[in-house]
C-alpha positions in Angstrom: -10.6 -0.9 35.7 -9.0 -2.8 32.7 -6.6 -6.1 33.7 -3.3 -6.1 31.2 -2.3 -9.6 30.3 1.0 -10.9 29.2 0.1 -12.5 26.0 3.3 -15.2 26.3 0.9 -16.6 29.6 -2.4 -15.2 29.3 -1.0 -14.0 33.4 -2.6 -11.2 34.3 0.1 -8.1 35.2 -1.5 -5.0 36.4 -4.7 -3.2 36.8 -5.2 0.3 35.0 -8.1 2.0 35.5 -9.1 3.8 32.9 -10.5 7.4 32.0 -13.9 8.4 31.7 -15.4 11.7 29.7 -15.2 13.9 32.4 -11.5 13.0 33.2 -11.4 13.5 29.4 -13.0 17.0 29.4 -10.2 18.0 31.9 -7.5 16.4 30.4 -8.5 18.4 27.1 -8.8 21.8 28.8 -5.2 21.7 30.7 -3.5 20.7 27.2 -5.5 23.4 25.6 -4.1 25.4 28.7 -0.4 24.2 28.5 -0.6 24.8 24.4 -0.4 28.4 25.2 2.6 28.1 26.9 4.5 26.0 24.3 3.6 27.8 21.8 5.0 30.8 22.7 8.9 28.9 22.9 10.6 29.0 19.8 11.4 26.0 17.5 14.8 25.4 18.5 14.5 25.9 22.1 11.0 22.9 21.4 13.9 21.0 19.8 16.0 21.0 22.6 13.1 19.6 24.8 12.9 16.8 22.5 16.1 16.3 22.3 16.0 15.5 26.2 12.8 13.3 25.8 14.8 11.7 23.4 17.9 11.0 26.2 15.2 9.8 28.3 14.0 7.3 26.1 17.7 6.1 25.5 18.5 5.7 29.7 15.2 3.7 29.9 15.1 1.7 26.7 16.2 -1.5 28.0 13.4 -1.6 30.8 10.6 0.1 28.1 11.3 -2.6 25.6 11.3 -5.6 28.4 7.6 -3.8 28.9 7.0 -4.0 25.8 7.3 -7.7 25.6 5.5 -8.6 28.0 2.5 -6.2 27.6 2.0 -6.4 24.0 3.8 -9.6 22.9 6.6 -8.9 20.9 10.5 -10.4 21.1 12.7 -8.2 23.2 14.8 -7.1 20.6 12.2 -5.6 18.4 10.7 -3.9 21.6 13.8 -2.5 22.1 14.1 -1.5 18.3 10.5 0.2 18.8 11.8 2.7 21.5 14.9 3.2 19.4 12.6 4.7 16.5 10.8 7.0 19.1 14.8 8.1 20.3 15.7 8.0 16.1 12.7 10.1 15.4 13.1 12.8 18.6 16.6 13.0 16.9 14.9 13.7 13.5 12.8 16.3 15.0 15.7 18.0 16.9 17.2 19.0 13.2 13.3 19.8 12.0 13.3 22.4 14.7 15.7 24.7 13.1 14.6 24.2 9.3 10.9 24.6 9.5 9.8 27.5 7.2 8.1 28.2 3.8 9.2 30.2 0.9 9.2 33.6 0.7 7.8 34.1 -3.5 7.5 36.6 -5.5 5.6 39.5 -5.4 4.0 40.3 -9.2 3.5 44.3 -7.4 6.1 46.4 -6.7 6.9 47.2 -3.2 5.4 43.9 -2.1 7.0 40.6 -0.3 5.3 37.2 -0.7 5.4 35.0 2.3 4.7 31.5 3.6 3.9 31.6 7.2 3.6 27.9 8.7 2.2 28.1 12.6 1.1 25.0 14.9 -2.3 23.1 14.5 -2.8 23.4 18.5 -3.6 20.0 19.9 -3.1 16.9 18.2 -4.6 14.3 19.4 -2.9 10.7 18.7 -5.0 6.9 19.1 -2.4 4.4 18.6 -2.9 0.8 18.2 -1.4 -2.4 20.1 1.1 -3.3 18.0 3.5 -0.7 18.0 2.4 0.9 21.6 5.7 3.5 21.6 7.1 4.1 17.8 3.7 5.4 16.5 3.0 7.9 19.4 7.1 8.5 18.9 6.2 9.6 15.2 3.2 11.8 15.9 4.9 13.2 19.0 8.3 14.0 18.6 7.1 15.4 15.0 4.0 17.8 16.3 6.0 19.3 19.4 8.7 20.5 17.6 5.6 22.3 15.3 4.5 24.1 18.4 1.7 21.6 19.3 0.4 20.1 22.6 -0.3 16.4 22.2 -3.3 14.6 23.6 -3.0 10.7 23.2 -5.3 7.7 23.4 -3.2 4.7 23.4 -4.7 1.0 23.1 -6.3 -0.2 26.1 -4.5 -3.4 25.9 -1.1 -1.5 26.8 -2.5 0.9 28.6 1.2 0.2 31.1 3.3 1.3 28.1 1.4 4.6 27.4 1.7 5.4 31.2 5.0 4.7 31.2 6.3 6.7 28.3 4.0 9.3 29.4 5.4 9.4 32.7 9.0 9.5 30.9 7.8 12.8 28.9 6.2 14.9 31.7 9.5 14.4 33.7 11.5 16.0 31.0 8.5 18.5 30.2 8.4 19.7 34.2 12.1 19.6 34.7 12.1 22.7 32.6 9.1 24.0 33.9 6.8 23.5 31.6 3.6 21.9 32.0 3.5 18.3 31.7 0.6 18.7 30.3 1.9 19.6 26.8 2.0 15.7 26.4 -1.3 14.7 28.1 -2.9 11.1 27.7 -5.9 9.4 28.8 -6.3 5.8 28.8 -10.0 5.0 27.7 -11.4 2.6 25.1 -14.2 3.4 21.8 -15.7 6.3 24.1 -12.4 8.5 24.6 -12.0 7.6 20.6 -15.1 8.7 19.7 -14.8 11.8 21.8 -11.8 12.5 20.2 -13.1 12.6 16.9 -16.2 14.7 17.4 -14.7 17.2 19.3 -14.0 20.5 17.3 -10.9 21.4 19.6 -9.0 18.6 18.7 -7.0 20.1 15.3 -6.0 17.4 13.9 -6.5 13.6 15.3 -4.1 11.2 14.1 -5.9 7.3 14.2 -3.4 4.0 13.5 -5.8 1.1 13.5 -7.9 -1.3 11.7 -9.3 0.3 8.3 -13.0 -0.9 9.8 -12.7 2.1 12.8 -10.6 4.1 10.4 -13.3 4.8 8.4 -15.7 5.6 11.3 -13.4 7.8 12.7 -13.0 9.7 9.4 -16.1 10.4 8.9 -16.7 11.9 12.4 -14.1 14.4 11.6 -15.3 15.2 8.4 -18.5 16.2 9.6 -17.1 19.2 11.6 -14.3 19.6 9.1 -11.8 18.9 11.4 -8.1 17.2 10.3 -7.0 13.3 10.0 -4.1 11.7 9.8 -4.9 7.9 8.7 -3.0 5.1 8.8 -4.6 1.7 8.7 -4.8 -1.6 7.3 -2.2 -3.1 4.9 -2.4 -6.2 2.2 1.0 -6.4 1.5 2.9 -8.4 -1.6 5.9 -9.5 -2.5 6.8 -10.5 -5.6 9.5 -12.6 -6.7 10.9 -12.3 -10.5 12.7 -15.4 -12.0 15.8 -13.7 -12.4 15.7 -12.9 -8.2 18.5 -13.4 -6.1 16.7 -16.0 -3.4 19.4 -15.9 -1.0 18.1 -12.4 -0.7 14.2 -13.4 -1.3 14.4 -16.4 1.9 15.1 -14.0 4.7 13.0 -11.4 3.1 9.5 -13.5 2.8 10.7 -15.1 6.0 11.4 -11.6 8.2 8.2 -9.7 6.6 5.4 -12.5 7.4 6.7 -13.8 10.5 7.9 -10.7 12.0 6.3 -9.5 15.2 4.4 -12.6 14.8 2.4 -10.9 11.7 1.0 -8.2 13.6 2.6 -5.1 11.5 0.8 -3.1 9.2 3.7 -3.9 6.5 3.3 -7.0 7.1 4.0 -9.8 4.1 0.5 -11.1 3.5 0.7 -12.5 -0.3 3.7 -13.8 -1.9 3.7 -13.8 -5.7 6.2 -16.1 -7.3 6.9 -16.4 -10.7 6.2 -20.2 -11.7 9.5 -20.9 -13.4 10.7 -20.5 -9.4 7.9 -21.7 -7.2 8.4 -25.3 -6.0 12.2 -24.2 -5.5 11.0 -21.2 -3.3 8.4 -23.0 -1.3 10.5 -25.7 -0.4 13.3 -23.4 0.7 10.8 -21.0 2.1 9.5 -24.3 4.3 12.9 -25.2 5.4 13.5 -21.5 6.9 10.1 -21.5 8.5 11.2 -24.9 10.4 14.5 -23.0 11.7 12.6 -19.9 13.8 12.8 -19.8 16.9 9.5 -19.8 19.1 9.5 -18.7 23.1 8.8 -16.4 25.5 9.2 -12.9 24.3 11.7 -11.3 26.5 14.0 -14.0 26.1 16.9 -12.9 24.1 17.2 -16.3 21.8 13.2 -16.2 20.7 12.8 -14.9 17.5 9.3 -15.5 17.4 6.5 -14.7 20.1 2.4 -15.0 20.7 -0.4 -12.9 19.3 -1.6 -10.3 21.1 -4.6 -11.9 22.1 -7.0 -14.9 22.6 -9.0 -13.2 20.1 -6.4 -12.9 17.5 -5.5 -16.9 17.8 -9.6 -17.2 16.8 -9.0 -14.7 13.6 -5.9 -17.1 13.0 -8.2 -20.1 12.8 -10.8 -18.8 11.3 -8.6 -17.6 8.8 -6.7 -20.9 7.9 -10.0 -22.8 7.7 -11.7 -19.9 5.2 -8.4 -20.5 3.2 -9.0 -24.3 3.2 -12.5 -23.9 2.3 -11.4 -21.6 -1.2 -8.7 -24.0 -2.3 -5.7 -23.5 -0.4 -3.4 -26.0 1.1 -1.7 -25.6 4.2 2.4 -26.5 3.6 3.8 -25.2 6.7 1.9 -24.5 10.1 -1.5 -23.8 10.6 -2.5 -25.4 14.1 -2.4 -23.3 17.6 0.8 -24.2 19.7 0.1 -26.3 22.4 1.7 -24.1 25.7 0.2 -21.5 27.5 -0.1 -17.9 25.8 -1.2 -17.4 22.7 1.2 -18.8 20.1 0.1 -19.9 16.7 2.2 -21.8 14.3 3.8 -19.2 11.2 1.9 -20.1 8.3 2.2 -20.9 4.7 -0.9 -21.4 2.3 -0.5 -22.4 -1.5 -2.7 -23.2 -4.5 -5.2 -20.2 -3.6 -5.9 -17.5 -7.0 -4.9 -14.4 -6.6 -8.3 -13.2 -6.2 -9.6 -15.5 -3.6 -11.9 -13.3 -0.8 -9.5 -14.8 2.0 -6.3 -13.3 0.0 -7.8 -10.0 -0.2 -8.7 -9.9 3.3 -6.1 -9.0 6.3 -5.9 -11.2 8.9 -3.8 -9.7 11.6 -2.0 -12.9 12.1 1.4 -15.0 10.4 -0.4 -16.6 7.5 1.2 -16.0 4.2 -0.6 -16.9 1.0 1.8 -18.1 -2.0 0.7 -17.2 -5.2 1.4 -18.3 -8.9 2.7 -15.8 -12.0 3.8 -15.9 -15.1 4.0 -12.1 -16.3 4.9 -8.6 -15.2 1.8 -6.8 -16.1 -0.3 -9.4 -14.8 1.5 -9.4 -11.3 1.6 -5.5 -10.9 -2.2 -5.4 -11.5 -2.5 -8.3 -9.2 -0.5 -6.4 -6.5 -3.1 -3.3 -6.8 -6.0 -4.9 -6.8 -6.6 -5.0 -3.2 -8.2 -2.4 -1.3 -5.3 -1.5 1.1 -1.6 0.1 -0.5 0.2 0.4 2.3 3.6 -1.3 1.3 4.7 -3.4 -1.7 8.2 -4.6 -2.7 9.6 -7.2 -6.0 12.5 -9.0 -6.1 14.2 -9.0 -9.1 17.8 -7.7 -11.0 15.9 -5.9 -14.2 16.4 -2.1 -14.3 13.5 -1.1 -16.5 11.5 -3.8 -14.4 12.3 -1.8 -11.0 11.7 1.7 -12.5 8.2 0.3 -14.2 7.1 -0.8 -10.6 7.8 2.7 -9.2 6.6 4.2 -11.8 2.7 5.4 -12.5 1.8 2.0 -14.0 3.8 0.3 -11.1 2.7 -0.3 -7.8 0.3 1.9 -6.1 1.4 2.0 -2.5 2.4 4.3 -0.5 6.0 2.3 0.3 7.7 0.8 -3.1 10.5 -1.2 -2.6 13.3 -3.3 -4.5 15.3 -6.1 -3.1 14.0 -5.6 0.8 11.1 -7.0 2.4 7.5 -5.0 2.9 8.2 -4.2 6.3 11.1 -2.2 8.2 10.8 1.3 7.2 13.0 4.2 7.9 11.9 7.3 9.7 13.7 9.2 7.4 10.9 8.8 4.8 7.2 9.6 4.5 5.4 6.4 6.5 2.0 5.8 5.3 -0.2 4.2 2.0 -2.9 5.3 -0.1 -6.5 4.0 -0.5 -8.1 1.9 2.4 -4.9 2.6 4.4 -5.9 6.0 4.6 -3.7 8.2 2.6 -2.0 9.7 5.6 1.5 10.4 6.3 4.3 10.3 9.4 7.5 10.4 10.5 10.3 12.0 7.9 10.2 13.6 4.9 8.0 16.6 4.7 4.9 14.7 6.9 5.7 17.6 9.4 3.4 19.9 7.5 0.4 18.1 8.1 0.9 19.1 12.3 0.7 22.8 11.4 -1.3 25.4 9.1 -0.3 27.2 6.2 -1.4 31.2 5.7 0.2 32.6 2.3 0.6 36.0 3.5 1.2 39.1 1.4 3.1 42.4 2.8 2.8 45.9 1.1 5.8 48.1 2.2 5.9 51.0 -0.2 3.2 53.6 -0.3 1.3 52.8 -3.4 -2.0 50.4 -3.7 -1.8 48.4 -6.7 -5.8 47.3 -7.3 -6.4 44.7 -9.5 -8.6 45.5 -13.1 -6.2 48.9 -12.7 -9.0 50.0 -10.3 -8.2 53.7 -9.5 -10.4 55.9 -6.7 -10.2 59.7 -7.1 
């Protein structure tokens, strides 16, 4: 049995007892089991399932994003925006569900037609992390059932009451048709569900959002049976800020993308590059904005700011501003814990650390932004890539050939490139995801869909001749 804890009071709310491997093993064989069923339904009619998931989500999203406040942490609003992208997405998916298909090609031989046949992985399974305890499930989800794919999800045991919830959301929609609930199964569990996930062969493709550390663990499980990933993990994001930036644009930018969700994003602003002709002017401004955010218990409507997830994440946070003393830095804004119950830190601001400092290039899960000196392009792109993560990267700055250098091949090497908006905030419209130590995978819109399914090139002879290759004739 695991106790949840509201991180605004470190109160505990409810007991979940979690799954062990044999409630696994059955959990695995009746989504295997309900698979069948879904399978056979055609894409549309899957569609149309999601579509009512999707209505679901929006009757409940007030109540599911007060949850998600006080379970994981966040303000109320942005919990509420988090069920929104699983509702945006299920929308998404709903239009997916009529245009899935490949190309028919071709044929070099007469009498022949060329096909691309795509069909469903089977079951996905999907470990989520705390931060974002509905959207990233949402992604997987709402994307994969459409493809004709059961879903099997592990969701963080630290808001382990969200993942019931939703859960119990999508089996009432999946059994009010009369299909098995099943088709969206979950098991709350901690490293040992995870690591059963990843070794076990009937899991098609396993989708992990988490820390790059496990990331790479997990990886390597599935690897070794050749199974499929889907990675997304840490980020090291930058911003950089040009001289000829607008900063009424650059203030709320910095400020929105390191303080949001009280630094606990993935896209997260960790470095902020500032040209020097502009850095005093920015910091000082920067400072000013920091002073004016609102801190408070998350599900009140006027808090713009919250607590860390956990006691253990106010210990990275210290840890972390110390380290960044110790190499240089000097702490301008915040830096202490805030003295009320839950786990609230003060937002951060750390200057006069190099670029290359071992603190800088290491993510701390926590709203600390390190401010960093530039005086030229080159110097600042290669400064932006030299971390081990590329998750999400944006500059700030009116130049055309600037912008179309950084997303160019000598320009930033992220996964997300942006202009003019912060690092964080993405659209489910486009390809989520980053390359290198964030894992390379990729979610949500775009064309991500093919990764949930199989492709077999498939080759149909309808005359009567056999064209042989090497004109290879029998008598």
């Amino acid at each position: 049995v695991v106790t949840t804890y509201c991180p605004a009071n470190n109160e505990p709310i409810a007991s979940v007892r979690q799954g062990n491997l044999e409630d696994y093993e059955e959990t695995v064989k009746k989504a295997k089991e309900a698979w069948k069923v879904w399978a056979d339904i055609p894409a549309p009619k899957r569609g149309e399932i999601v579509r009512q998931i999707g209505d679901a989500l929006r009757q409940k999203i007030k109540v599911l994003g007060s949850l998600v406040s006080l379970e994981m942490g966040k303000i109320f609003v942005e919990g509420v925006g988090e069920v929104q992208e699983y509702v945006d997405v299920c929308d998404h998916a709903v239009g997916l569900s009529r245009m899935i298909g490949g190309p028919i090609l071709p044929s070099e031989r007469p009498g022949h037609a060329l096909i691309e046949q795509w069909n469903p992985v089977g079951l996905v399974g999907v470990i989520t992390a705390f931060n974002f305890p509905v959207a990233v499930y949402g992604w997987n989800s709402a994307i994969a059932m459409v493809c004709g794919n059961a879903c099997l999800w592990k969701g963080a045991p630290t808001t382990s009451l969200v993942s019931v919830a939703v859960t119990k959301i999508i089996a009432k929609v999946l059994e009010d048709n009369k299909l098995p609930g099943a088709i969206c199964s979950l098991v709350c569990g901690g490293a040992d569900i995870g690591t059963a996930m990843a070794r076990d062969e009937r899991m098609d493709l396993l989708s992990f959002t988490g820390s790059t550390k496990v990331g790479k663990q997990v990886a390597i499980m599935v690897q070794e049976r050749f199974g499929r990933s889907l990675l997304e993990l840490g980020g090291n994001n930058a911003i950089i800020v040009f001289e000829d930036a607008d900063l009424n644009l650059v203030i709320p930018s910095a400020l929105f993308a390191a303080v949001g969700t009280a630094g606990q994003r993935c896209t997260t602003a960790r470095r902020l590059f500032l040209h020097e002709s502009i850095h005093d002017e920015v910091i000082a401004k920067l400072a000013k904005a920091y002073a004016q955010v609102r801190i408070g218990d998350p599900w009140d409507t006027d808090t713009l700011y919250g607590p860390l997830h956990t006691k253990e994440a106010v210990k990275m946070f210290l840890d972390a501003v110390e380290q960044a003393k110790q190499q240089g830095g000097s702490v301008v804004y915040g830096g202490k814990v805030i003295n009320r119950p839950g786990n609230y830190v003060e937002p951060t601001i750390v200057t006069g650390l190099p670029h290359n400092a071992p603190i800088v290039h290491t993510e701390t899960f926590a709203p600390i932004l390190y401010v960093l000196k530039f005086k030229e392009e080159e110097e600042v792109f290669a400064w932006n890539n030299e971390v081990k993560q590329g998750l999400s990267s944006s500059i700030f700055t009116k130049d055309l050939g600037r912008i179309f250098r950084w997303l160019g091949p000598k320009g930033s090497d992220c996964g997300i490139v942006n202009v003019n908006i912060p690092t964080n905030g993405a659209e489910i419209g486009g390809a989520f995801g980053g390359e290198k130590h964030t894992g390379g995978g990729r979610e949500s819109g775009s064309d991500s869909w093919k990764l949930y399914m199989r492709r077999s090139t498939c080759t149909i002879n309808y005359s009567k001749e056999l064209p042989l290759a090497q004109g290879i004739k029998f008598q």
